[in-house]
CHARMM-style PDB file with segment names, atoms N, HN, CA, C and O in Angstrom:
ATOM      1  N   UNK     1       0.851  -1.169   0.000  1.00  0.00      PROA
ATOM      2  CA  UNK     1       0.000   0.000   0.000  1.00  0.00      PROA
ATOM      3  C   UNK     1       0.894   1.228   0.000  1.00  0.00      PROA
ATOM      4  O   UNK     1       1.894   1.193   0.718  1.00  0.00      PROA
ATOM      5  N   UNK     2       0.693   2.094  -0.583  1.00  0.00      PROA
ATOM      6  HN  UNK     2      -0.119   2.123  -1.166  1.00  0.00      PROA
ATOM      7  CA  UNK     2       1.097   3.708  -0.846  1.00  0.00      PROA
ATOM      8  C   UNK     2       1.139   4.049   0.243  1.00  0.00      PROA
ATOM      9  O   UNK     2       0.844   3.346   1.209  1.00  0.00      PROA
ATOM     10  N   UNK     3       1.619   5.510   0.280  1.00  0.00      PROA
ATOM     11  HN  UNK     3       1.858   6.081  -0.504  1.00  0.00      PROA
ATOM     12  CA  UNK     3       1.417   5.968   1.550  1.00  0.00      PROA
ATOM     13  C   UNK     3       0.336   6.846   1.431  1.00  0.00      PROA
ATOM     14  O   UNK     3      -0.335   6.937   2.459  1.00  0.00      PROA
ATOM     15  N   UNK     4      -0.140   7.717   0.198  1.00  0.00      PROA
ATOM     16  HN  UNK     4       0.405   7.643  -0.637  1.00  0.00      PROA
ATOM     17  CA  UNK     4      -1.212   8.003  -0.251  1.00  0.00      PROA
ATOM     18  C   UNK     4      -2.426   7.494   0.248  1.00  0.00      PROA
ATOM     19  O   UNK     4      -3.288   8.143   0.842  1.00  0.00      PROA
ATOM     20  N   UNK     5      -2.447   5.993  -0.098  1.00  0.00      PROA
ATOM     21  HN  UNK     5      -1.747   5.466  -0.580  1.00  0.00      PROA
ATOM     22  CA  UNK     5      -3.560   5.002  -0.165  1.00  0.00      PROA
ATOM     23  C   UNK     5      -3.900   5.365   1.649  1.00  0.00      PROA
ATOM     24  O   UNK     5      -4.782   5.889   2.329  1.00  0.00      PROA
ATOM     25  N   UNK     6      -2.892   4.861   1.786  1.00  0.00      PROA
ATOM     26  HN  UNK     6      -2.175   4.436   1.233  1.00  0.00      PROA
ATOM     27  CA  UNK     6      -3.141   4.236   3.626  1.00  0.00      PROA
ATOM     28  C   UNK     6      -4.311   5.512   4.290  1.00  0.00      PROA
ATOM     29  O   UNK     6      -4.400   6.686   3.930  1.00  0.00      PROA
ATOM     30  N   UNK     7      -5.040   4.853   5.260  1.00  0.00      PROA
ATOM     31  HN  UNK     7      -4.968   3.900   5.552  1.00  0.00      PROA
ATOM     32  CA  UNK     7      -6.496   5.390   5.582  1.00  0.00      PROA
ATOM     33  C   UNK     7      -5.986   6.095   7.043  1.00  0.00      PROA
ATOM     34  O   UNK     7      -6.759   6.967   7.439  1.00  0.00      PROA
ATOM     35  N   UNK     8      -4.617   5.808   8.034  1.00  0.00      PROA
ATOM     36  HN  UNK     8      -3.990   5.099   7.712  1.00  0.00      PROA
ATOM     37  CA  UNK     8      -5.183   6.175   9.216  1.00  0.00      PROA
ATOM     38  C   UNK     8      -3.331   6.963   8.868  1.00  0.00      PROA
ATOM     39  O   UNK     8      -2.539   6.933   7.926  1.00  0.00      PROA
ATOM     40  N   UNK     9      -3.366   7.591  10.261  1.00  0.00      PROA
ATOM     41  HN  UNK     9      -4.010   7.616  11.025  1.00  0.00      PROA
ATOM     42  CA  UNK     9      -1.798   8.197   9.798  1.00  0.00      PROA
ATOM     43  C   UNK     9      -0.788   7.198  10.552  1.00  0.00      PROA
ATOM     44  O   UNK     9       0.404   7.308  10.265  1.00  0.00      PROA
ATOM     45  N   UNK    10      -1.233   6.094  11.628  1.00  0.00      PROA
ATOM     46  HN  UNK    10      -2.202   6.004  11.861  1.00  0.00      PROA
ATOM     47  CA  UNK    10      -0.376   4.734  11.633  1.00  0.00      PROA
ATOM     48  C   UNK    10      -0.043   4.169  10.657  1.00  0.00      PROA
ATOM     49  O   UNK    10       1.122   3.773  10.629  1.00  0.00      PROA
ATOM     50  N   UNK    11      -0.701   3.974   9.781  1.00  0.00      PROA
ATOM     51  HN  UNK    11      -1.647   4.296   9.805  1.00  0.00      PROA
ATOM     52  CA  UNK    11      -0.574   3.076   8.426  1.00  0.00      PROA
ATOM     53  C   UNK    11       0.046   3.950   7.461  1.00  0.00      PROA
ATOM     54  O   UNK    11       0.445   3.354   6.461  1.00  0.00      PROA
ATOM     55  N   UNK    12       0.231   5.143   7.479  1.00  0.00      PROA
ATOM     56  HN  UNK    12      -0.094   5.627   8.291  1.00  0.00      PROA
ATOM     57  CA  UNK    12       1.262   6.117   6.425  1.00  0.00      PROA
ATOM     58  C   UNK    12       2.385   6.392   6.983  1.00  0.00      PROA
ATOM     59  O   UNK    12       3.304   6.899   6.341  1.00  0.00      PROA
ATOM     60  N   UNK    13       2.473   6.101   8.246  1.00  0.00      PROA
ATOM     61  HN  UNK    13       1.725   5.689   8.767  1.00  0.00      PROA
ATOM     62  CA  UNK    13       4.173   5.959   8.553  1.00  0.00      PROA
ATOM     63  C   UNK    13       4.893   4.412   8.411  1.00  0.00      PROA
ATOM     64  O   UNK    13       6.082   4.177   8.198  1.00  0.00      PROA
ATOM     65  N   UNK    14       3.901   3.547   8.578  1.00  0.00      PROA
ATOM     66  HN  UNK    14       2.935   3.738   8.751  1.00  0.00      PROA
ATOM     67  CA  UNK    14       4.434   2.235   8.602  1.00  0.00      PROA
ATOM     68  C   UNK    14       4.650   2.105   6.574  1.00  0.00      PROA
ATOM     69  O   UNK    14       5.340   1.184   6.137  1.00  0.00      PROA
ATOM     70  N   UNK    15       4.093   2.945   5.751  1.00  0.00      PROA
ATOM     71  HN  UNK    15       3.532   3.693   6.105  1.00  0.00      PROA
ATOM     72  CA  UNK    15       3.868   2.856   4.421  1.00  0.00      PROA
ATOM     73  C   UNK    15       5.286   3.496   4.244  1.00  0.00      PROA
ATOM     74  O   UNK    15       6.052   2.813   3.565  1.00  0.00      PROA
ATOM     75  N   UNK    16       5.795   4.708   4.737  1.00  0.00      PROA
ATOM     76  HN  UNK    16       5.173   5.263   5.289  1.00  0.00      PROA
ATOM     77  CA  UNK    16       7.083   5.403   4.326  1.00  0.00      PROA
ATOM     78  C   UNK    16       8.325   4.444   5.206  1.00  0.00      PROA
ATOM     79  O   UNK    16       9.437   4.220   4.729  1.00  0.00      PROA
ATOM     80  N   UNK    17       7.938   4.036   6.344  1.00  0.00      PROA
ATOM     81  HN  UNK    17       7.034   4.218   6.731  1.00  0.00      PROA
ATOM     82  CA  UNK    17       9.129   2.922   6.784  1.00  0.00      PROA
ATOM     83  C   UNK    17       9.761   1.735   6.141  1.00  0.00      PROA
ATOM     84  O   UNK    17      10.895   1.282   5.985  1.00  0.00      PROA
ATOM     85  N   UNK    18       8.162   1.339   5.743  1.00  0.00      PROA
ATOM     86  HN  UNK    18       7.241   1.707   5.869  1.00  0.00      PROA
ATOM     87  CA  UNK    18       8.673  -0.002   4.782  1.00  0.00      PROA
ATOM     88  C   UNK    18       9.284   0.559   3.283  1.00  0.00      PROA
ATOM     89  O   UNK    18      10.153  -0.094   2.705  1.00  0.00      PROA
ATOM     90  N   UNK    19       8.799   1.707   2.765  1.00  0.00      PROA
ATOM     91  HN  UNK    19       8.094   2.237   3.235  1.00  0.00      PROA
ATOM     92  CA  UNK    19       9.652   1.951   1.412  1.00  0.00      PROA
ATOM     93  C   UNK    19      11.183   2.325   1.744  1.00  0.00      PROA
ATOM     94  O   UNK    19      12.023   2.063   0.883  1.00  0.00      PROA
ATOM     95  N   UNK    20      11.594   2.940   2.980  1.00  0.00      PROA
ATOM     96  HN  UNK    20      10.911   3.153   3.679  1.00  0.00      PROA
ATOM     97  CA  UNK    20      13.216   3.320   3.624  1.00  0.00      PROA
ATOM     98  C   UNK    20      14.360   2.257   4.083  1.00  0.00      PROA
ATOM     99  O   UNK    20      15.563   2.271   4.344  1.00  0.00      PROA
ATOM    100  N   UNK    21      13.275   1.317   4.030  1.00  0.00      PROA
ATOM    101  HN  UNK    21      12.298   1.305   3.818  1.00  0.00      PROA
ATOM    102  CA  UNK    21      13.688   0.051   5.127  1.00  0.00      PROA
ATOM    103  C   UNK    21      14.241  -0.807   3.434  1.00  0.00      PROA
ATOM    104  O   UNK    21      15.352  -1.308   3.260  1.00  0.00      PROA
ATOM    105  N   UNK    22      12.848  -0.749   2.151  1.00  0.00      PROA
ATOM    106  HN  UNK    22      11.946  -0.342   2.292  1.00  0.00      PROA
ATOM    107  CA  UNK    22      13.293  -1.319   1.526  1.00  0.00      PROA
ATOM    108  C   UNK    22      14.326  -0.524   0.251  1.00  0.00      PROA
ATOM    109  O   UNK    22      14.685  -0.922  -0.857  1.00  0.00      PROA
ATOM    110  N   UNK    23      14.548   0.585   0.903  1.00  0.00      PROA
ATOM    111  HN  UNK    23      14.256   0.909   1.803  1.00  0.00      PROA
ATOM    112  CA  UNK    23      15.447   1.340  -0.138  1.00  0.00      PROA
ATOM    113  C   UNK    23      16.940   1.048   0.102  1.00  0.00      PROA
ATOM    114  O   UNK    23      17.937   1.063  -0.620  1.00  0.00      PROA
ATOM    115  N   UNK    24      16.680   0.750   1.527  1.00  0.00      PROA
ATOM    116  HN  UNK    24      15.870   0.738   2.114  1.00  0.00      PROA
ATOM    117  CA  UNK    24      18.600   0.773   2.302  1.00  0.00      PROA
ATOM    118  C   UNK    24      18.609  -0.636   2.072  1.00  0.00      PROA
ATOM    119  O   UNK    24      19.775  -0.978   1.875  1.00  0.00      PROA
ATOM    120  N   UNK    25      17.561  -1.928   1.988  1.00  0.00      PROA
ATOM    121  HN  UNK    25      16.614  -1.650   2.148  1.00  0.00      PROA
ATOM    122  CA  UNK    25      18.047  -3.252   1.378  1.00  0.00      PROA
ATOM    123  C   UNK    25      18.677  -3.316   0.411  1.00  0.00      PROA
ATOM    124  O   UNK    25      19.606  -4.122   0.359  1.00  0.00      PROA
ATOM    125  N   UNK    26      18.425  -2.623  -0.491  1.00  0.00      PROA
ATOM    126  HN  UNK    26      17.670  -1.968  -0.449  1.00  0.00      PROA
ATOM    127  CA  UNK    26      18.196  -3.122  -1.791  1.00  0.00      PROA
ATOM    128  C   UNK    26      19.922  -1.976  -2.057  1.00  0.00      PROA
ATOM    129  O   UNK    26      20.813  -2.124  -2.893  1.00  0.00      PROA
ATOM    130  N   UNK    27      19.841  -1.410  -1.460  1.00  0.00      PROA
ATOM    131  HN  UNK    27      19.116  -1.290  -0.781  1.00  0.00      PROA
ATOM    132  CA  UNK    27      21.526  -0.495  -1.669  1.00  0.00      PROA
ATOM    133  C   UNK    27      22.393  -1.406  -1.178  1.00  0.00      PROA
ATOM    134  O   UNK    27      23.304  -1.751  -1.932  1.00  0.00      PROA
ATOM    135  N   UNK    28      22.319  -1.997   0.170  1.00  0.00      PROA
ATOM    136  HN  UNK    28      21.580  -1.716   0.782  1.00  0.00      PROA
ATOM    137  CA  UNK    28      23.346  -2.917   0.864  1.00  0.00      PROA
ATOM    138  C   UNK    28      23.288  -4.145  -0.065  1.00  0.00      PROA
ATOM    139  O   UNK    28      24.386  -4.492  -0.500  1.00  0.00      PROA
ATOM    140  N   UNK    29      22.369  -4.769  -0.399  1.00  0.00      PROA
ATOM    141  HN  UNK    29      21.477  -4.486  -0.046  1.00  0.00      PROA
ATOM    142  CA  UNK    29      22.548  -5.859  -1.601  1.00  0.00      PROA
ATOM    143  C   UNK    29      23.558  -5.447  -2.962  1.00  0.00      PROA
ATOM    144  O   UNK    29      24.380  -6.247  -3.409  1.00  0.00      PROA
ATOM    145  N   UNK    30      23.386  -4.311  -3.430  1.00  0.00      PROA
ATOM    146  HN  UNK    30      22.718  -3.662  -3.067  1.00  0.00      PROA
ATOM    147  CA  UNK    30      24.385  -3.987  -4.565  1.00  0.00      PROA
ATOM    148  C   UNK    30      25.176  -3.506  -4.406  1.00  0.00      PROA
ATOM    149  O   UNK    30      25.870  -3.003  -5.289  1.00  0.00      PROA
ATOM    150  N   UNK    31      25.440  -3.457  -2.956  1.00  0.00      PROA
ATOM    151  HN  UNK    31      24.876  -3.866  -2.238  1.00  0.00      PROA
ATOM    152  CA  UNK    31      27.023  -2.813  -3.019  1.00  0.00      PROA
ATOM    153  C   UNK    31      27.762  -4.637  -3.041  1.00  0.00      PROA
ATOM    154  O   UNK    31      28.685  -5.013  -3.764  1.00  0.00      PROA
ATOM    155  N   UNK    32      27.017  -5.456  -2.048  1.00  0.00      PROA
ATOM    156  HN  UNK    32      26.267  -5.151  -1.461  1.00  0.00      PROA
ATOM    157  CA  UNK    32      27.814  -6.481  -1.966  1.00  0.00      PROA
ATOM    158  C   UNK    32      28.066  -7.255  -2.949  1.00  0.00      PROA
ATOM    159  O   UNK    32      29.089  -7.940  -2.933  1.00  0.00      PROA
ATOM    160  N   UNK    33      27.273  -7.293  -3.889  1.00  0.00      PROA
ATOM    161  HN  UNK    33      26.442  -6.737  -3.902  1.00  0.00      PROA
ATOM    162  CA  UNK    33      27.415  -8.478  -4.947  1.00  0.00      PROA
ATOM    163  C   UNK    33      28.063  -7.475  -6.139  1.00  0.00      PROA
ATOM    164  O   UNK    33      28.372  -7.858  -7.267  1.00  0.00      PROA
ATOM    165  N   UNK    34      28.199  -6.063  -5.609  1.00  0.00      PROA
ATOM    166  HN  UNK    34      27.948  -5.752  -4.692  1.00  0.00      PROA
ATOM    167  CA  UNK    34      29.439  -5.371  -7.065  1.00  0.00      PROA
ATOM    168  C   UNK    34      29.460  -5.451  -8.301  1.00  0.00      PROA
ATOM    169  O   UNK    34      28.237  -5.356  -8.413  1.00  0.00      PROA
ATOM    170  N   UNK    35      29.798  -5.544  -9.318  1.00  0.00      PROA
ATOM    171  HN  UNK    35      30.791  -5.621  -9.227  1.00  0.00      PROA
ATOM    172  CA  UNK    35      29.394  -4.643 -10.441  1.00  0.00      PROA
ATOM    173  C   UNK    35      28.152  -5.817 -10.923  1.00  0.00      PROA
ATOM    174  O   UNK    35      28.050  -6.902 -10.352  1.00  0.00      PROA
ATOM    175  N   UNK    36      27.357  -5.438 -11.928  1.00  0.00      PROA
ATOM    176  HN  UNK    36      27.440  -4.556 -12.392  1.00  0.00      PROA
ATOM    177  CA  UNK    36      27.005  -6.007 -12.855  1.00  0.00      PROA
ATOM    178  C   UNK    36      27.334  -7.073 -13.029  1.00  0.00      PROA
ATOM    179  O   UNK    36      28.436  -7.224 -12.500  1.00  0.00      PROA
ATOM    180  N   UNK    37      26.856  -8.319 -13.685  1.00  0.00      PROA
ATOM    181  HN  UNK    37      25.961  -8.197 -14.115  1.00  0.00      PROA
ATOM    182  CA  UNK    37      27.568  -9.391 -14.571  1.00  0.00      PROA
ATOM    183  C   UNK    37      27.587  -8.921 -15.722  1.00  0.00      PROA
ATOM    184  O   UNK    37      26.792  -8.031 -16.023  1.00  0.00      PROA
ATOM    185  N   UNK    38      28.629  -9.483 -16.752  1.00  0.00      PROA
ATOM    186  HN  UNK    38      29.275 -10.206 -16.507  1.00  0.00      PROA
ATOM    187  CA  UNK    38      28.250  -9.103 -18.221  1.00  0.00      PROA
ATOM    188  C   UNK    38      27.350 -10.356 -18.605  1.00  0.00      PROA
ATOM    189  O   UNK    38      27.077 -11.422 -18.054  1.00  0.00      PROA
ATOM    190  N   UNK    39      26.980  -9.670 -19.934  1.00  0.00      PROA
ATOM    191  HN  UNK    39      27.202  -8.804 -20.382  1.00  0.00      PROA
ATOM    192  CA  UNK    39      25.302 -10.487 -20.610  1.00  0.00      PROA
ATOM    193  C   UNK    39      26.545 -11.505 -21.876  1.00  0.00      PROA
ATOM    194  O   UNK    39      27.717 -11.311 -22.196  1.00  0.00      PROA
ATOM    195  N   UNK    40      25.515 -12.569 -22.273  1.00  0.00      PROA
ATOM    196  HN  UNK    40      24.562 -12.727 -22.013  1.00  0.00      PROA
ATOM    197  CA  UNK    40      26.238 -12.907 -23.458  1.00  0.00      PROA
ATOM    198  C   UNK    40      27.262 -13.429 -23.784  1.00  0.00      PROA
ATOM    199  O   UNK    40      27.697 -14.359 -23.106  1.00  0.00      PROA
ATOM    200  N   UNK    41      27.901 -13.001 -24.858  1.00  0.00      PROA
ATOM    201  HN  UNK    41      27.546 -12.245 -25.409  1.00  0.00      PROA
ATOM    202  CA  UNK    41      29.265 -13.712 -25.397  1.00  0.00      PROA
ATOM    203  C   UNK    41      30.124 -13.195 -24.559  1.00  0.00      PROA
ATOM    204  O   UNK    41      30.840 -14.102 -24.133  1.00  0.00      PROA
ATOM    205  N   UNK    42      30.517 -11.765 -23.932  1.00  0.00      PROA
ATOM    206  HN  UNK    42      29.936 -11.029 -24.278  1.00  0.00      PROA
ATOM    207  CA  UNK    42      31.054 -11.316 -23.229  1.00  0.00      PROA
ATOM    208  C   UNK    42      31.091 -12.312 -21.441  1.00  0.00      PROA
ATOM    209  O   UNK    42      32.002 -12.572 -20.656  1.00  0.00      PROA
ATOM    210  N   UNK    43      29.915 -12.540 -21.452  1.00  0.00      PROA
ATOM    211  HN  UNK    43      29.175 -12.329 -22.090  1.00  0.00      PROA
ATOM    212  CA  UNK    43      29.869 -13.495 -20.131  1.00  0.00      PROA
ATOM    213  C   UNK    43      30.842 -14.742 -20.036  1.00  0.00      PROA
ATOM    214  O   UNK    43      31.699 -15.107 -19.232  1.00  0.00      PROA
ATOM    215  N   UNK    44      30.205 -15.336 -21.486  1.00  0.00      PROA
ATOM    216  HN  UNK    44      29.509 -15.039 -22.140  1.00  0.00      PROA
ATOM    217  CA  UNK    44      31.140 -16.566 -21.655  1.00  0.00      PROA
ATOM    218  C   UNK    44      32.559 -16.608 -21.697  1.00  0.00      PROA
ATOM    219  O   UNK    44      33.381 -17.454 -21.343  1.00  0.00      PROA
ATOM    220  N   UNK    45      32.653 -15.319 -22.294  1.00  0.00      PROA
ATOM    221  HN  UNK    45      31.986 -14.632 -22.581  1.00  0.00      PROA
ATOM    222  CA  UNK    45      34.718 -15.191 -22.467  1.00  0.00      PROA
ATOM    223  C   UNK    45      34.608 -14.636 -20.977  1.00  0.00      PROA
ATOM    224  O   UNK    45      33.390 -14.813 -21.015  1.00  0.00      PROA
ATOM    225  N   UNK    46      34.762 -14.236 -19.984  1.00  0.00      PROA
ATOM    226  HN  UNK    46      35.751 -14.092 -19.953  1.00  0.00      PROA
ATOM    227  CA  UNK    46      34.931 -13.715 -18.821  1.00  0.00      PROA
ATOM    228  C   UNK    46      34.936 -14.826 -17.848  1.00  0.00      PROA
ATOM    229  O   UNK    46      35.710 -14.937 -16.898  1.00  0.00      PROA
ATOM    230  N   UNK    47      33.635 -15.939 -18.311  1.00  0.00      PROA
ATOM    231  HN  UNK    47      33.006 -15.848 -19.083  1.00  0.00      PROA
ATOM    232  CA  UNK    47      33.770 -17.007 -17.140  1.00  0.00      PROA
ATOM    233  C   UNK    47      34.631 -18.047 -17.470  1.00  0.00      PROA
ATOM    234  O   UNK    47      35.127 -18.640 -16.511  1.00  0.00      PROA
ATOM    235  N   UNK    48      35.036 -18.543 -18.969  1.00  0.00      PROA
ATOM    236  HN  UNK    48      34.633 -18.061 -19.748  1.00  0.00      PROA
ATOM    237  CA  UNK    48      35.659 -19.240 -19.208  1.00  0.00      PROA
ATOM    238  C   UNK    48      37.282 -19.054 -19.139  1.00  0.00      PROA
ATOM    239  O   UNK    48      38.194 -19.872 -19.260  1.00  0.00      PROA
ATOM    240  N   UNK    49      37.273 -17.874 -18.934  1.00  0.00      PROA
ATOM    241  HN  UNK    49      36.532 -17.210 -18.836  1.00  0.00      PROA
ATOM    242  CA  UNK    49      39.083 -17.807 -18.642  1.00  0.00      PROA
ATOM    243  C   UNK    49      39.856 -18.665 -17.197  1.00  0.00      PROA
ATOM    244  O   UNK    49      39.606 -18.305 -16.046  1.00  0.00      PROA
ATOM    245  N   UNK    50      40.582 -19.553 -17.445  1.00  0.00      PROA
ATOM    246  HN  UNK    50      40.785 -19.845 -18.380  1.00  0.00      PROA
ATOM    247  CA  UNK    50      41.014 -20.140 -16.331  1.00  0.00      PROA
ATOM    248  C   UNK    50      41.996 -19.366 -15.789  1.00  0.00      PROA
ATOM    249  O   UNK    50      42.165 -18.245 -16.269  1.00  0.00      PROA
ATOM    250  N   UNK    51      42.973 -19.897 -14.496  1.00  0.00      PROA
ATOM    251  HN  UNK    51      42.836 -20.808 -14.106  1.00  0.00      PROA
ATOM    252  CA  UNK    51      44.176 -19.209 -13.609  1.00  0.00      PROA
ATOM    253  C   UNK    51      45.085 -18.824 -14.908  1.00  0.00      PROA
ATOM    254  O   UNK    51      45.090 -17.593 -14.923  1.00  0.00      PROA
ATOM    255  N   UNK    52      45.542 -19.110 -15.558  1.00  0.00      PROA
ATOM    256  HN  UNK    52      45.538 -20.110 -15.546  1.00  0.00      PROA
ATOM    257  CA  UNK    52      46.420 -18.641 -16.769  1.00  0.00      PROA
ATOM    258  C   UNK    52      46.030 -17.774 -17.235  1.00  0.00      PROA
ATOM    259  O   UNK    52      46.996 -17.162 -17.691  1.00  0.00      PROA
ATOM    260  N   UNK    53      45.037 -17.207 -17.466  1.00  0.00      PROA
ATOM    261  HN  UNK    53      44.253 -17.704 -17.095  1.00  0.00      PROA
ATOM    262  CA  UNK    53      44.665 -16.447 -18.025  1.00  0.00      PROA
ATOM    263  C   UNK    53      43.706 -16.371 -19.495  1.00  0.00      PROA
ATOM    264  O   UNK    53      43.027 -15.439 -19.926  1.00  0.00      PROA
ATOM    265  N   UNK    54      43.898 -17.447 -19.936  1.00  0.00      PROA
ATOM    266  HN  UNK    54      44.449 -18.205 -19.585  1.00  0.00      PROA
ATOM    267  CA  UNK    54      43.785 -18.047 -21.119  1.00  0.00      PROA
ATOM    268  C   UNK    54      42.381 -17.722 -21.211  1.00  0.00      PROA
ATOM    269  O   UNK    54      41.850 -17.292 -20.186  1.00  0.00      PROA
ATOM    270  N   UNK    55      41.513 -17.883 -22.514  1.00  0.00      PROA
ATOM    271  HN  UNK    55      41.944 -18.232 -23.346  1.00  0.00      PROA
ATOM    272  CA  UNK    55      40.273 -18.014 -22.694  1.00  0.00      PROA
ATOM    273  C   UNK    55      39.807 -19.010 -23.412  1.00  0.00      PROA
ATOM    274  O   UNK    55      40.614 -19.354 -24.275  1.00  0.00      PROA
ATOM    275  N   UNK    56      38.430 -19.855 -23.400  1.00  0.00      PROA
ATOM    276  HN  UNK    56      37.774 -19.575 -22.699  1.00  0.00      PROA
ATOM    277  CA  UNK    56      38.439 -20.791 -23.942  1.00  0.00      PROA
ATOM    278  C   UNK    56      38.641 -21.074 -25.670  1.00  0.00      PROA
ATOM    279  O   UNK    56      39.025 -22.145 -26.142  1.00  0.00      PROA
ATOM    280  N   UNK    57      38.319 -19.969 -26.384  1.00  0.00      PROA
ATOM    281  HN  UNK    57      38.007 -19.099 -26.001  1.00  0.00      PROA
ATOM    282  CA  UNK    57      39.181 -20.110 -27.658  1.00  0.00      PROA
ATOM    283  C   UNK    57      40.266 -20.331 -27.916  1.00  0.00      PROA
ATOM    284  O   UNK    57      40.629 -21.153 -28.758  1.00  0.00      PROA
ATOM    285  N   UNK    58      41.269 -19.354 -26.963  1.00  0.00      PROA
ATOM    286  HN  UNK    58      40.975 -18.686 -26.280  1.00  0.00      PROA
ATOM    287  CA  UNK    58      42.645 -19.649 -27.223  1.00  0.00      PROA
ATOM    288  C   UNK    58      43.144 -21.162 -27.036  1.00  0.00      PROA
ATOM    289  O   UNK    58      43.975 -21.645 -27.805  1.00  0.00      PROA
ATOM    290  N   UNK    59      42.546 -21.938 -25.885  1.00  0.00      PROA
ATOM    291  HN  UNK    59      41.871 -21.545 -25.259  1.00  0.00      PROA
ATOM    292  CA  UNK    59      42.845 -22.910 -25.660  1.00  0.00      PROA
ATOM    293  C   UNK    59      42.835 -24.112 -26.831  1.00  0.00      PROA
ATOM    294  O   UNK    59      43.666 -24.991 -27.057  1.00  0.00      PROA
ATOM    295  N   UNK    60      41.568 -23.799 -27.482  1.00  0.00      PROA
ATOM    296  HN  UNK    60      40.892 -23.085 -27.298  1.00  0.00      PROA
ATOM    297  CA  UNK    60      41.151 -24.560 -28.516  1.00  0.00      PROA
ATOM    298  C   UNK    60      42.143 -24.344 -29.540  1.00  0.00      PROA
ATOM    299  O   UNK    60      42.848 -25.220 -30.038  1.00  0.00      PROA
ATOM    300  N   UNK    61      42.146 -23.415 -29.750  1.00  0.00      PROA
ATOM    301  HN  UNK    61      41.572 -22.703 -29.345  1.00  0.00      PROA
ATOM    302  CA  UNK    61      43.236 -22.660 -31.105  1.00  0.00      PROA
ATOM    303  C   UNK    61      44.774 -23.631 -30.994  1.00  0.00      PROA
ATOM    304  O   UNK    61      45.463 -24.005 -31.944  1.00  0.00      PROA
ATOM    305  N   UNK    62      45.001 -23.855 -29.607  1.00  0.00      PROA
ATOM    306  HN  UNK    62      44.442 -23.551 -28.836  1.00  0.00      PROA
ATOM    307  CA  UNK    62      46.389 -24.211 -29.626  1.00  0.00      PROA
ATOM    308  C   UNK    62      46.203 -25.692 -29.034  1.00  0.00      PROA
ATOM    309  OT1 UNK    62      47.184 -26.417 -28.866  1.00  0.00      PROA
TER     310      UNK     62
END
């Protein structure tokens, strides 16, 4: 419910708590899990690189 919506002024503070409460979740979640993943072909060359450095084409190539 909005805070708009809400009928008594208990229920429009508990309406702006829960949107603050879920604004500072949702910040502490993306700081921890850090950038983005990449999408795609880019994903695949990024996850497939082993400790060498290598990527899985190169590997193939040679």
């Amino acid at each position: 419910m909005g805070v708009e919506q809400a009928s008594t002024a208990k229920g429009k503070q508990a309406a702006r708590g829960l949107g603050q409460a879920t604004a500072r979740d949702e910040r502490k979640t993306e700081t921890e899990t850090g950038p983005p993943m990449k999408k795609g072909a880019a994903r695949f060359e990024e996850r497939s690189q082993s400790s060498d450095g290598k990527s899985a084409g190169a590997k193939q190539k040679s």
